[in-house]
N, CA, C and O atoms as a Tripos MOL2 file, in Angstrom:
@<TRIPOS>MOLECULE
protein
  220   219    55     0     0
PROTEIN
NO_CHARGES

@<TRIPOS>ATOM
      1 N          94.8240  -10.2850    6.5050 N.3       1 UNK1
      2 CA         95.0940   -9.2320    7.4470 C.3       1 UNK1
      3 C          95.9460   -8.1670    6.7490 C.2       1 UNK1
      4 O          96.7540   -8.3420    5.8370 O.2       1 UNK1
      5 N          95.6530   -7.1980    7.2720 N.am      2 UNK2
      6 CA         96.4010   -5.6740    6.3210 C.3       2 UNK2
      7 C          97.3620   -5.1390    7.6540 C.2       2 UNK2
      8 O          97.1160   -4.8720    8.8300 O.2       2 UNK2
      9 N          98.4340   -5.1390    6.9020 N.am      3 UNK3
     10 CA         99.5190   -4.3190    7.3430 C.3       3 UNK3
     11 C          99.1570   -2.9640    7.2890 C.2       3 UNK3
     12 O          98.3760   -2.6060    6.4070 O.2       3 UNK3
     13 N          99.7820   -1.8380    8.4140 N.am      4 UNK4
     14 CA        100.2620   -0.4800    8.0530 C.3       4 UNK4
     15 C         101.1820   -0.2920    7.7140 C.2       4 UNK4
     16 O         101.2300    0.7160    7.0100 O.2       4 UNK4
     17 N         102.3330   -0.9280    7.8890 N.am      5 UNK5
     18 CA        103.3080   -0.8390    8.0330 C.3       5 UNK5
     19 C         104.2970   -2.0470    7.1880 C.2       5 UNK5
     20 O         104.2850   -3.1500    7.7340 O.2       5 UNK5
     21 N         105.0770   -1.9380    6.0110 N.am      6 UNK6
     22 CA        105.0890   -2.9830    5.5810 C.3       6 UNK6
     23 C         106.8310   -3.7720    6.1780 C.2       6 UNK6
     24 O         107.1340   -4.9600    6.0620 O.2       6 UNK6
     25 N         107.6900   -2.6750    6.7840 N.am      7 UNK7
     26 CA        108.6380   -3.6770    7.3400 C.3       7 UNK7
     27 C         108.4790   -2.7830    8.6230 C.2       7 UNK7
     28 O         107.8180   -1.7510    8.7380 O.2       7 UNK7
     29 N         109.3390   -3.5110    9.6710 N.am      8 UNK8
     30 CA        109.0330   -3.3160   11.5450 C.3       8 UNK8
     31 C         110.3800   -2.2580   11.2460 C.2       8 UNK8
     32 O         110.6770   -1.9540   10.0900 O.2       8 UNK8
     33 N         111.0110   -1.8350   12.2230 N.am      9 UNK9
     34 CA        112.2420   -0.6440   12.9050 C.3       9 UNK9
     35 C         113.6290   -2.1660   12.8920 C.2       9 UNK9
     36 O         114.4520   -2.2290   11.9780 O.2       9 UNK9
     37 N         113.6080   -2.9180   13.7270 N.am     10 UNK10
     38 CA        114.2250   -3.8820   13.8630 C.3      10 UNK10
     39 C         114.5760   -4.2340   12.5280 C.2      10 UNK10
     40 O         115.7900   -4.3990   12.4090 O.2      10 UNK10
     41 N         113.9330   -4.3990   11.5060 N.am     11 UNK11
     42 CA        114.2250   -5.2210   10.0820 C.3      11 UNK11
     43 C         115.2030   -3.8490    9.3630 C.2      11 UNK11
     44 O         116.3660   -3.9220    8.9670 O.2      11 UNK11
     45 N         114.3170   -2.6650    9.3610 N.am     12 UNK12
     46 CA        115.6070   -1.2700    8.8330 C.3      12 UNK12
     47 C         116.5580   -1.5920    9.0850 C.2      12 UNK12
     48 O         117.3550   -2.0490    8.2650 O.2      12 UNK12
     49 N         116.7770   -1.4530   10.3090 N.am     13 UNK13
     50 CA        117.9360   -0.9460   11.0090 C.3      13 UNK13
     51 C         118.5530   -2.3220   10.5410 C.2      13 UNK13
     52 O         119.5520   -1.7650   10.0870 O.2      13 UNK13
     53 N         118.7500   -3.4210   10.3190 N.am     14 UNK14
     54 CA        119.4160   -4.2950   10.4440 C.3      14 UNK14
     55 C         119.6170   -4.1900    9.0250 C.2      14 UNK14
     56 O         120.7960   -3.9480    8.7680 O.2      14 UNK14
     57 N         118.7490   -4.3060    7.8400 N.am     15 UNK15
     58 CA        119.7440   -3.6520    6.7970 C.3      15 UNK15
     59 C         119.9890   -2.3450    6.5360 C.2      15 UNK15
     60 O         120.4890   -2.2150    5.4190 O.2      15 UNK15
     61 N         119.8710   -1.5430    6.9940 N.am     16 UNK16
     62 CA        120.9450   -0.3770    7.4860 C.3      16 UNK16
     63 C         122.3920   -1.2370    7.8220 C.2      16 UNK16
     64 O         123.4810   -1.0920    7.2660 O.2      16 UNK16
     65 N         122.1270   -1.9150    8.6150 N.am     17 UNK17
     66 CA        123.1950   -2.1320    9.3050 C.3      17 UNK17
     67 C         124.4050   -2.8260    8.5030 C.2      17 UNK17
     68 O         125.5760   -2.4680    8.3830 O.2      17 UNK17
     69 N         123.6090   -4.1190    7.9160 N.am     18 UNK18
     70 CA        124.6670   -4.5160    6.4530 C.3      18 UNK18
     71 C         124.8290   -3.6200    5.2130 C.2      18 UNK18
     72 O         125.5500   -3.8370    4.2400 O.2      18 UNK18
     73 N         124.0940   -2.6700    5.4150 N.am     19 UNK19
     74 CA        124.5090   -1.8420    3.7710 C.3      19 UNK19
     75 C         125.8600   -0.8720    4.5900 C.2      19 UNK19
     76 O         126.8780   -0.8630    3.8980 O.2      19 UNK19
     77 N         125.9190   -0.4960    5.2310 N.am     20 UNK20
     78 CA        126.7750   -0.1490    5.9150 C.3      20 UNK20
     79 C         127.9530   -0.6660    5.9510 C.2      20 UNK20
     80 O         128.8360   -0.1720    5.2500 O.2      20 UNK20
     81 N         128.2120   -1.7690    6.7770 N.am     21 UNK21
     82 CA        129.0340   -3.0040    6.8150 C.3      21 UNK21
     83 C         129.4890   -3.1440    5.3610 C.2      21 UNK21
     84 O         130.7120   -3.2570    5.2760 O.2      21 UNK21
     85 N         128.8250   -3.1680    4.1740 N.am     22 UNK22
     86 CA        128.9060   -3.3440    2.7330 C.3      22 UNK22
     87 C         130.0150   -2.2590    2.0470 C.2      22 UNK22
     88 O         130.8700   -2.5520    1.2110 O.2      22 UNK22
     89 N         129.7350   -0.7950    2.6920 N.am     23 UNK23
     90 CA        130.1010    0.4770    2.0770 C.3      23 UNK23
     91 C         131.5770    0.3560    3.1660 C.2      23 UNK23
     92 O         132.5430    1.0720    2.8990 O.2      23 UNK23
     93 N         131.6100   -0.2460    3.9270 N.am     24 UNK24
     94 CA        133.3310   -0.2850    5.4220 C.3      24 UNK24
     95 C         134.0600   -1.3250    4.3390 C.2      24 UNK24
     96 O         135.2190   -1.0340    4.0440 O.2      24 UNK24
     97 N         133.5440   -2.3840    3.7900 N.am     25 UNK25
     98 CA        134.2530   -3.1770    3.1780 C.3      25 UNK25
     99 C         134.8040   -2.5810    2.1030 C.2      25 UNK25
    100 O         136.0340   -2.5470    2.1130 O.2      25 UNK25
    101 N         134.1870   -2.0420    1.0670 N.am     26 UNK26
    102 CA        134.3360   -1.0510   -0.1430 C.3      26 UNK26
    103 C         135.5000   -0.3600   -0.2170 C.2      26 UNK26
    104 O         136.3180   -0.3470   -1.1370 O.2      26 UNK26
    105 N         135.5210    0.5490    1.4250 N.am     27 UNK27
    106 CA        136.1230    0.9410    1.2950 C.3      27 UNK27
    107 C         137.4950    1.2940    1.3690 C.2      27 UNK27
    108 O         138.1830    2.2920    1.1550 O.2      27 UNK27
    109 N         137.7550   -0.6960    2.0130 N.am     28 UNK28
    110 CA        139.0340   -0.9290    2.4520 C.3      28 UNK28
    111 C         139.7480   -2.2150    1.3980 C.2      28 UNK28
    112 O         140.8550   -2.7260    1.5680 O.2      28 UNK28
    113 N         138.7710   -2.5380    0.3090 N.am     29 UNK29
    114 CA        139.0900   -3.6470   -0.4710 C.3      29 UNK29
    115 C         139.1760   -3.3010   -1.6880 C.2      29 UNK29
    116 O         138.9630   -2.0910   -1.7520 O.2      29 UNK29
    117 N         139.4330   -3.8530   -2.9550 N.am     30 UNK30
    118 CA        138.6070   -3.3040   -4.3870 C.3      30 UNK30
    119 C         138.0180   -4.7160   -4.1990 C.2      30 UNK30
    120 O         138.1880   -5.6760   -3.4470 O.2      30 UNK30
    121 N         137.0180   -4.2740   -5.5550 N.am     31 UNK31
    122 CA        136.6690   -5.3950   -6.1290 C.3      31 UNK31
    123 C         137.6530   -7.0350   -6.7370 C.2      31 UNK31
    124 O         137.3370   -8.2130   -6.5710 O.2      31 UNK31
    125 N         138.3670   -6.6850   -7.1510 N.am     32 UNK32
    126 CA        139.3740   -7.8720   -7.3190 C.3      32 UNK32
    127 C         139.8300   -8.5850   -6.0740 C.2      32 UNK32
    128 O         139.9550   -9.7410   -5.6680 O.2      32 UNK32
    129 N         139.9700   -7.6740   -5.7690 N.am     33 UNK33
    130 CA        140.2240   -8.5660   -3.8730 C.3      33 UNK33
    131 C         139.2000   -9.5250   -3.2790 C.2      33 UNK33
    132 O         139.3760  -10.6410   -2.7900 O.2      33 UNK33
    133 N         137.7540   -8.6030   -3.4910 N.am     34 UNK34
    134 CA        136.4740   -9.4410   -2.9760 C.3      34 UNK34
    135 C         136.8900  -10.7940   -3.6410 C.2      34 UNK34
    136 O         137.5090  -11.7700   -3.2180 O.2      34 UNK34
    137 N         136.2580  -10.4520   -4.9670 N.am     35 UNK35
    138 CA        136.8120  -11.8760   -5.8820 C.3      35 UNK35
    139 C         137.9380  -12.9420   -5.5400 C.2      35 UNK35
    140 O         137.6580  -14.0650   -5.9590 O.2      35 UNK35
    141 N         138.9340  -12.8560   -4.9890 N.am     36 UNK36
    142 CA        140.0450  -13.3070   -4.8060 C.3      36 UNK36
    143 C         139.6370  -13.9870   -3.9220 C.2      36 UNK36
    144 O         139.5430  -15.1710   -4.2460 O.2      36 UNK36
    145 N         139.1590  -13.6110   -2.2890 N.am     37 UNK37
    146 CA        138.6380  -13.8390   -1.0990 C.3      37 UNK37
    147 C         137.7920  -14.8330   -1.0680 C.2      37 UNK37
    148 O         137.8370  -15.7760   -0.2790 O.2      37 UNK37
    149 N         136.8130  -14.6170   -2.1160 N.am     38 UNK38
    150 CA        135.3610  -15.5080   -2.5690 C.3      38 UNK38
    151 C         136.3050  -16.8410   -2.6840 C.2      38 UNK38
    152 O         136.3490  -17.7860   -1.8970 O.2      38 UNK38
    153 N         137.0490  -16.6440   -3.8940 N.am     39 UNK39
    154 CA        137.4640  -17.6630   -4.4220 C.3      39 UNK39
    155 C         138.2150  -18.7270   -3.6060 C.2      39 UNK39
    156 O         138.0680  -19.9490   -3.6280 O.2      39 UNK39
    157 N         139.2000  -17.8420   -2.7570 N.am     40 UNK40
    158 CA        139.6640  -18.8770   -1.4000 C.3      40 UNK40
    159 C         139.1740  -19.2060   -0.8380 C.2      40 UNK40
    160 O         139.6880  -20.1230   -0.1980 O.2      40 UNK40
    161 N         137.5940  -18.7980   -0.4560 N.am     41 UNK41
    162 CA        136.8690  -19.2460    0.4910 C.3      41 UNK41
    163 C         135.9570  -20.8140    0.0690 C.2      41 UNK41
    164 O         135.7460  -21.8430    0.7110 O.2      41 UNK41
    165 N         135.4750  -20.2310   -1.7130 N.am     42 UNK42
    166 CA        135.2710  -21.3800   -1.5640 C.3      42 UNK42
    167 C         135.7210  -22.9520   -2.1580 C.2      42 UNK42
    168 O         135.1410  -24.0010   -2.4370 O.2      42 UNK42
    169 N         137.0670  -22.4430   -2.1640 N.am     43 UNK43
    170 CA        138.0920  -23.9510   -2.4840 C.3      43 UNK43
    171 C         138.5220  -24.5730   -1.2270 C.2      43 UNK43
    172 O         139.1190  -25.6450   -1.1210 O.2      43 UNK43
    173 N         138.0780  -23.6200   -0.0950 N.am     44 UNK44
    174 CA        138.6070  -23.6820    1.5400 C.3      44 UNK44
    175 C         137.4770  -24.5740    1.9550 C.2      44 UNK44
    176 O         137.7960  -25.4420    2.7680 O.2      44 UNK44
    177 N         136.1410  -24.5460    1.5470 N.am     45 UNK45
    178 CA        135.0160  -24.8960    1.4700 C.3      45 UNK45
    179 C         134.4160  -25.8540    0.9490 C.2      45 UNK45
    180 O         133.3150  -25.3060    0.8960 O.2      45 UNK45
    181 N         134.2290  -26.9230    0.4840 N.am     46 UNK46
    182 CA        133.4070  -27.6880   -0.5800 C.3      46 UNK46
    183 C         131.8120  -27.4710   -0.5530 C.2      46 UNK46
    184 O         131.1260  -27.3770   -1.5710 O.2      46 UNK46
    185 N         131.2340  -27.3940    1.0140 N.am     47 UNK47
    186 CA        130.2070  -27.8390    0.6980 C.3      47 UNK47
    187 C         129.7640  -26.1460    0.7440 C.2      47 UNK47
    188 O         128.5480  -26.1070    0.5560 O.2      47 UNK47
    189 N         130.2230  -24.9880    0.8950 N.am     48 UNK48
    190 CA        129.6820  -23.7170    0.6590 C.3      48 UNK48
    191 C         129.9970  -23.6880   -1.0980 C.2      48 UNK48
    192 O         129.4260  -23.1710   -2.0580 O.2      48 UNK48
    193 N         131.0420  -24.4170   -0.9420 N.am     49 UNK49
    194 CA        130.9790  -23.8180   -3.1990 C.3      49 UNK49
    195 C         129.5660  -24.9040   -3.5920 C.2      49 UNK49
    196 O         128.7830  -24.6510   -4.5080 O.2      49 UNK49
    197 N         129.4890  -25.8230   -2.9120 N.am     50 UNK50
    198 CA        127.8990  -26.6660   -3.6720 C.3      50 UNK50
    199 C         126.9160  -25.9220   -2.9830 C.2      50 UNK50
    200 O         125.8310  -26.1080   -3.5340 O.2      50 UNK50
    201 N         126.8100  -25.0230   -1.8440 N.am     51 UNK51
    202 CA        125.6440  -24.4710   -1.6780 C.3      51 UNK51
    203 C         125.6010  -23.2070   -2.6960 C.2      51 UNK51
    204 O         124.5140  -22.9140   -3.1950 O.2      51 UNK51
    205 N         126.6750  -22.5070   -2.9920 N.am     52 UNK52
    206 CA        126.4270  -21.5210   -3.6470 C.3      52 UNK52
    207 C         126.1200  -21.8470   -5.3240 C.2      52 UNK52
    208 O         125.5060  -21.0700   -6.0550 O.2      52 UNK52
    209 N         126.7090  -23.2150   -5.7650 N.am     53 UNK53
    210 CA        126.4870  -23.7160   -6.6880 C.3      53 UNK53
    211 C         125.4800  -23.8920   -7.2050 C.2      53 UNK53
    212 O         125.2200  -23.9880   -8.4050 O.2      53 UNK53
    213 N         124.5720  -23.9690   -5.9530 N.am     54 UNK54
    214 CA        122.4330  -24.2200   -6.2270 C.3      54 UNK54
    215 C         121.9510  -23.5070   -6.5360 C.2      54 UNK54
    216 O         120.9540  -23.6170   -7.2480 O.2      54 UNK54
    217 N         122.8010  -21.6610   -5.8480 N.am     55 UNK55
    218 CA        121.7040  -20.8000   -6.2750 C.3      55 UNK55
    219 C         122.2070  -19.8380   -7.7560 C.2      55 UNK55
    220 O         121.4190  -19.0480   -8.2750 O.2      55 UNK55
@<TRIPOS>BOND
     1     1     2 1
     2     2     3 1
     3     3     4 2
     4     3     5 am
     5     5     6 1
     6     6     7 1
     7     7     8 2
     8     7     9 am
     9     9    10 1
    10    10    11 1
    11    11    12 2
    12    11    13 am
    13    13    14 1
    14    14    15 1
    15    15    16 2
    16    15    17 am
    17    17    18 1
    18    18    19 1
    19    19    20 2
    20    19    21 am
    21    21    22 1
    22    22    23 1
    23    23    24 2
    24    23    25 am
    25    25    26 1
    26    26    27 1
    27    27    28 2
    28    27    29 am
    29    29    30 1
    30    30    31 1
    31    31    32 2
    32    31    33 am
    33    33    34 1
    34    34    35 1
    35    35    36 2
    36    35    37 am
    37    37    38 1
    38    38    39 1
    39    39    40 2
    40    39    41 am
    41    41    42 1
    42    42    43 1
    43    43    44 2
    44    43    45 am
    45    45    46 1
    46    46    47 1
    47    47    48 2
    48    47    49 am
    49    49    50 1
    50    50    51 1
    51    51    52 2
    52    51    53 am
    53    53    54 1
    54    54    55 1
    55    55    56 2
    56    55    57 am
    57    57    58 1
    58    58    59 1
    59    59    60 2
    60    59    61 am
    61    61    62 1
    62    62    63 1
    63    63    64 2
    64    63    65 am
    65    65    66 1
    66    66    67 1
    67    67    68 2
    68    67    69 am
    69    69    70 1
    70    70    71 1
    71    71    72 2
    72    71    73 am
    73    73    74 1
    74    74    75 1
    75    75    76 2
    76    75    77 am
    77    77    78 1
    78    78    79 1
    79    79    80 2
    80    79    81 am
    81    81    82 1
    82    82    83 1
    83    83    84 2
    84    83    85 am
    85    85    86 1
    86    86    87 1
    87    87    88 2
    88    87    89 am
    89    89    90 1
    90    90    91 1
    91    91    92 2
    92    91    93 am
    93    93    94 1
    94    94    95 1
    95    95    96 2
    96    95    97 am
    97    97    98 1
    98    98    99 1
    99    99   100 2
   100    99   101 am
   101   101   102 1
   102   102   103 1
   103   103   104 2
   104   103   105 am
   105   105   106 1
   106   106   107 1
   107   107   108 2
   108   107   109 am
   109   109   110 1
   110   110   111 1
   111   111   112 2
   112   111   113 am
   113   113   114 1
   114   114   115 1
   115   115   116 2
   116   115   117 am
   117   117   118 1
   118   118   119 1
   119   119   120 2
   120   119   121 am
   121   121   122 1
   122   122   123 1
   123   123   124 2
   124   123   125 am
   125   125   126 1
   126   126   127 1
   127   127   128 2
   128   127   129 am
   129   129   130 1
   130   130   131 1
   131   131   132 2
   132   131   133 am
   133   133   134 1
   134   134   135 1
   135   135   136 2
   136   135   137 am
   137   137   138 1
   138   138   139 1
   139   139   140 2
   140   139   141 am
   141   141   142 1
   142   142   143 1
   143   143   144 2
   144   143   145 am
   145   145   146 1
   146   146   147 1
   147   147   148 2
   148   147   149 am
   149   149   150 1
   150   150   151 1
   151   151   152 2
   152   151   153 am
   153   153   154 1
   154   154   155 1
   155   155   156 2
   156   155   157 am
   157   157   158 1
   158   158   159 1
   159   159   160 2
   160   159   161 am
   161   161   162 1
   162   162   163 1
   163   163   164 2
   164   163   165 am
   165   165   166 1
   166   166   167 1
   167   167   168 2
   168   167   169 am
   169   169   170 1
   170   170   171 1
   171   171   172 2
   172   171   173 am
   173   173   174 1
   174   174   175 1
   175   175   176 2
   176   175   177 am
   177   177   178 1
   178   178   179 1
   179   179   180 2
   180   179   181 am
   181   181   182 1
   182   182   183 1
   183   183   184 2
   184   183   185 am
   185   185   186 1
   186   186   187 1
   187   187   188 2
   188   187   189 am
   189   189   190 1
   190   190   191 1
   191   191   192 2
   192   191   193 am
   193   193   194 1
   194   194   195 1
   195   195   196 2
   196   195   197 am
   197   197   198 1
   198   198   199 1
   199   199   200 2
   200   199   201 am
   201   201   202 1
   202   202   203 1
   203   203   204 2
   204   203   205 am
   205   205   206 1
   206   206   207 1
   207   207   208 2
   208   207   209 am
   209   209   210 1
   210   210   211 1
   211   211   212 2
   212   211   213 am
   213   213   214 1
   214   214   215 1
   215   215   216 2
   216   215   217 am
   217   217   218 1
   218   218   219 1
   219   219   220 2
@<TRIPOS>SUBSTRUCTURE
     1 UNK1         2 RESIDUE 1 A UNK
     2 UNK2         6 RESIDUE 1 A UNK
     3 UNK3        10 RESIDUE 1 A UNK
     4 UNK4        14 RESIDUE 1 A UNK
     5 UNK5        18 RESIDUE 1 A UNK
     6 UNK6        22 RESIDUE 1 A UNK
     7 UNK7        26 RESIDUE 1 A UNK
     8 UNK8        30 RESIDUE 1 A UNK
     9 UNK9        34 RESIDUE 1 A UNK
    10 UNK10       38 RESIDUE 1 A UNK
    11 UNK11       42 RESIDUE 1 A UNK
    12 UNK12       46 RESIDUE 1 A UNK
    13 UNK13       50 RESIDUE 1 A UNK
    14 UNK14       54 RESIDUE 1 A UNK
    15 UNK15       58 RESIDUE 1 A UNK
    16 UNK16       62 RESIDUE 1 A UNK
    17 UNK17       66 RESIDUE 1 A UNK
    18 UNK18       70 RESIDUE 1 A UNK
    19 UNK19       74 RESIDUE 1 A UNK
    20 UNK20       78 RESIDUE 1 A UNK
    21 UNK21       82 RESIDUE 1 A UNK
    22 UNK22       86 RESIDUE 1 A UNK
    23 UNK23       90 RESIDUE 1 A UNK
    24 UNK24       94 RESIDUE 1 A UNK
    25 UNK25       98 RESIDUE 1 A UNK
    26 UNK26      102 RESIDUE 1 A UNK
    27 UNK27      106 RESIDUE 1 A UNK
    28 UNK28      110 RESIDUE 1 A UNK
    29 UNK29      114 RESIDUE 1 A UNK
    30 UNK30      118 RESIDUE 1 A UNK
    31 UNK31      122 RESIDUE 1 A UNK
    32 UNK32      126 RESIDUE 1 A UNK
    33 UNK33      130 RESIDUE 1 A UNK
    34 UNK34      134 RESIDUE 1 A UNK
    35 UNK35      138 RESIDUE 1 A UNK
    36 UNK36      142 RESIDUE 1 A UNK
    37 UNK37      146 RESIDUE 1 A UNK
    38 UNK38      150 RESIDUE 1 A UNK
    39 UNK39      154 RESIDUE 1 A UNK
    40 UNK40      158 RESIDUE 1 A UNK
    41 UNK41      162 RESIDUE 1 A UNK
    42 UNK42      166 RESIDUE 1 A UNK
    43 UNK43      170 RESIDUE 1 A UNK
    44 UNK44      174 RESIDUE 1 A UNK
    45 UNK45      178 RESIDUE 1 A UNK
    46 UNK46      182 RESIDUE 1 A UNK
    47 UNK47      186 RESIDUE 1 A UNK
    48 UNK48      190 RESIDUE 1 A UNK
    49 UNK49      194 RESIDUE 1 A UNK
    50 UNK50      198 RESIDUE 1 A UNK
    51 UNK51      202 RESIDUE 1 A UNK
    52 UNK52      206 RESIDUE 1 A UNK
    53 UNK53      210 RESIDUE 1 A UNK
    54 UNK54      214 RESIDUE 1 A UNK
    55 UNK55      218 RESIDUE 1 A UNK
């Protein structure tokens, strides 16, 4: 079956919506911070540091 259309309005807008969300974070963090955050999160975490560990 053939598409016209290869993503729906609903799927945009929703990453619209996290690239957005992405550029609010940016612009209230640096990068070292993200990092920092990650890192507490996943020592706070075990089984998110082995999920992220997979990929």
């Amino acid at each position: 079956m053939k598409h016209k259309n290869s993503a729906t309005h609903p799927a945009l807008f929703a990453g619209l919506w996290h690239f957005l969300s992405l550029l609010e974070i940016l612009e209230h963090h640096s990068v070292d911070d993200l990092w920092v955050m990650r890192d507490e999160l996943l020592s706070a975490s075990p089984l998110l540091a082995q999920l992220m560990a997979q990929n």
